[in-house]
C-alpha positions in Angstrom: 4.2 4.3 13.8 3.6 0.8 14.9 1.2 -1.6 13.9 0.6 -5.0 16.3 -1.9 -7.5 15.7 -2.8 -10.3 18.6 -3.9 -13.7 17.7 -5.7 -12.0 14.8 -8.2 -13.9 12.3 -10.5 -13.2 9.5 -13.1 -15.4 8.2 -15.8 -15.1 5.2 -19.1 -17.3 6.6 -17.2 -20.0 8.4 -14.4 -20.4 6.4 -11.2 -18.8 8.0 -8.8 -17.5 6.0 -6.3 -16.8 8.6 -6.2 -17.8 12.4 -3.8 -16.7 15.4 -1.8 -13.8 13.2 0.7 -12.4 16.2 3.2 -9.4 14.7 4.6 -6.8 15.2 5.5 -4.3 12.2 8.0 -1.3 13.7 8.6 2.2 12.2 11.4 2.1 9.5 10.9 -1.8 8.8 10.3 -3.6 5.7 7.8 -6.3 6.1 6.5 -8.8 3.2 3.5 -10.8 3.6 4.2 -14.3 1.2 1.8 -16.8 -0.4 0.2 -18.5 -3.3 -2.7 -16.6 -5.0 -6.0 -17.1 -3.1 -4.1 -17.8 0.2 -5.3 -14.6 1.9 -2.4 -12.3 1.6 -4.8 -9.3 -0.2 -7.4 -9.8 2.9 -4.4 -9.6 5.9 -2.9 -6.1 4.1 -6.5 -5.1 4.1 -7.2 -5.9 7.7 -4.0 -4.4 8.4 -5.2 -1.2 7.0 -9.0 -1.3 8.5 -10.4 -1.9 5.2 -11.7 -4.7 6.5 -12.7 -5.9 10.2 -10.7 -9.0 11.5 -13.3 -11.3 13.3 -11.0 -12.4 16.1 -8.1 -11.1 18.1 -7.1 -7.7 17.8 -5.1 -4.9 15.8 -3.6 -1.7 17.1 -1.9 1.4 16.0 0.5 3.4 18.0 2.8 5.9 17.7 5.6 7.3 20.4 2.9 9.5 21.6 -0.5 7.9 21.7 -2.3 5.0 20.8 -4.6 5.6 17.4 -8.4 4.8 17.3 -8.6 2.0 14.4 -11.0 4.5 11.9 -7.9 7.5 12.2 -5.5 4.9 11.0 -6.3 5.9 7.5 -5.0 9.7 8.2 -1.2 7.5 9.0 -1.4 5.4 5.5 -1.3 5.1 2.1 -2.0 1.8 0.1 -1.6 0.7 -3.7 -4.2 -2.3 -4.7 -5.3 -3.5 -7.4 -9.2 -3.6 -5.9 -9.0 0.3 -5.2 -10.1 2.0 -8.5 -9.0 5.6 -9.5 -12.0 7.7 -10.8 -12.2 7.4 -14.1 -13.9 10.5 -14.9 -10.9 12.7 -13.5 -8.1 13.8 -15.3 -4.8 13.3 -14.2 -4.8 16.8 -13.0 -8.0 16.8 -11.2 -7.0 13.3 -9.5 -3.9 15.2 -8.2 -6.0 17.9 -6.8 -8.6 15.6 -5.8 -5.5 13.5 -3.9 -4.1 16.5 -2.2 -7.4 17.3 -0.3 -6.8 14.5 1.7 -2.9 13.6 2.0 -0.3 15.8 0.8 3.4 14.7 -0.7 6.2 14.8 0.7 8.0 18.3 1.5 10.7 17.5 -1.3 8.0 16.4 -4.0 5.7 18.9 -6.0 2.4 17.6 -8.3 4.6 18.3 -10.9 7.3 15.9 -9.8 5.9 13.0 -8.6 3.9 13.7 -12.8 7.6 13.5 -14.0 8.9 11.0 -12.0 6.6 8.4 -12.9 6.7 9.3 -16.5 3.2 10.5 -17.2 3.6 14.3 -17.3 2.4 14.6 -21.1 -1.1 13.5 -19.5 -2.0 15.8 -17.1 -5.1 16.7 -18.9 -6.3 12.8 -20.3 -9.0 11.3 -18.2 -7.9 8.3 -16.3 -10.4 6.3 -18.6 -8.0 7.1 -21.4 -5.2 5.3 -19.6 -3.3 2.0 -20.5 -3.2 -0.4 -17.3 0.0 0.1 -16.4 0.0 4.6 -16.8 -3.3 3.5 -14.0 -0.7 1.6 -11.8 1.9 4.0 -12.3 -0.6 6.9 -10.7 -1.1 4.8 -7.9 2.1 4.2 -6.7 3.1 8.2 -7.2 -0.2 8.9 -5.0 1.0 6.1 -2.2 4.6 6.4 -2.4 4.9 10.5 -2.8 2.1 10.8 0.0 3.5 12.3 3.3 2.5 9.2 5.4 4.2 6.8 8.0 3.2 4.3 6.9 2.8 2.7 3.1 1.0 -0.8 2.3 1.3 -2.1 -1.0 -0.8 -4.4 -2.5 1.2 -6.9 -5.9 2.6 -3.3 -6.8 3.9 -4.3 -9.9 0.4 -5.3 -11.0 0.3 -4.6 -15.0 3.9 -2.9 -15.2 6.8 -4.2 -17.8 10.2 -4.5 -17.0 10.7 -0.8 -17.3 7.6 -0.4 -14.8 9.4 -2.5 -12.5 12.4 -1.0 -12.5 10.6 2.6 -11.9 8.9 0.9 -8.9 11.8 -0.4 -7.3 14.2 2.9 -7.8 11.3 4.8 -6.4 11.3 2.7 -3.2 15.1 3.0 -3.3 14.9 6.7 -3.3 11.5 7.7 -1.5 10.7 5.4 1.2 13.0 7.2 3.7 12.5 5.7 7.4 8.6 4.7 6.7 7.1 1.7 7.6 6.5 -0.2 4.8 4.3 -3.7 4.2 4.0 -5.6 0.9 1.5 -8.3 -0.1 3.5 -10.5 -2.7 4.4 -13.6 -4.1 6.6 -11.9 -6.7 10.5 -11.5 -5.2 10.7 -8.1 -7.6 7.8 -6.6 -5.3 9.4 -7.4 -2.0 12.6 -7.0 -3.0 13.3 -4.4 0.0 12.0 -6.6 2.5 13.9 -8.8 5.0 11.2 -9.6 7.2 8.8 -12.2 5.9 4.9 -13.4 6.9 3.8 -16.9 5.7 0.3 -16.6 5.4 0.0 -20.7 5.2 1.4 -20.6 8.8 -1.9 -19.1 10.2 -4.5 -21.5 7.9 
């Protein structure tokens, strides 16, 4: 999978919040996207992923074989935000189930073990309502990072995790990510940790 955006810019009203955004992001590569809060990292991801529409320029999607219409893109991806609420009715159970309709794990991971791995299995049957902040956050990254996709955008992933959180998140990268393409919004070096290439979003203002 590759993702390329041309002179690509976003604005709310008339005030821009990024101009002229020319990258390339390449299967298997590690890409962090840097800058101070309120600088426009969160909107770029999100244009990146089609959750929102850029207002000039262009973005594509490709893979070896064909060249993706921008509303299949999300069939390719997975993404971990703090904006993108779980339903808090479900249990963790039915949130799996629910999950599984639309993007399946990994061959290597079952329900179960992505439950384990992320240290919530003695709540399959709490609603998400129940949950502490950081059990939410912890669900979200098992349903981005276990998800059988090429491509994995995460959005301040260590959003409401402690140390021990951290640590969970950065051995799962370690372990899970394989050859995937991934991008991180961030202005937290723990969360980008894995990345060597770096966007400065206060290049494109």
């Amino acid at each position: 999978m590759k993702i390329t955006l041309h002179q690509t810019g976003k604005r709310f009203n008339y005030d821009w919040i990024f101009r002229r955004v020319s990258a390339t992001f390449e299967a298997g590569g590690r890409y962090a996207i840097l800058g101070p809060n309120g600088s426009g990292k969160s909107t770029l991801l999100q244009v990146i992923s089609g959750h929102l529409h850029h207002n000039e320029g262009t973005v594509t999607y490709s893979t070896p074989e064909e060249l993706l219409n921008t509303d299949q893109f999300f069939r390719h991806c997975a993404i971990a935000a703090p904006y993108l609420e779980l339903i808090e009715e479900f249990t963790l159970a039915e949130s799996l189930q629910f999950h599984l309709q639309f993007k399946q794990f990994i061959p290597s991971i079952t329900p179960a073990d992505a439950v384990a791995l992320v240290g919530l299995e003695k709540s399959m049957n709490k609603q998400i309502r129940y949950f502490s902040s950081g059990m939410k956050q912890r669900l979200k990254l098992a349903l981005t990072i276990f998800s059988d996709v090429p491509v994995l955008l995460l959005d301040e992933p260590c959003t409401n995790l402690d140390a021990a959180g951290i640590q969970l998140y950065q051995q799962l990268i370690t372990d899970y990510s394989g050859d995937r393409l991934i991008i991180v919004s961030s202005n937290d070096e723990q969360e980008y940790f894995m990345c060597p290439n770096h966007i400065r979003i206060q290049d494109y203002k």
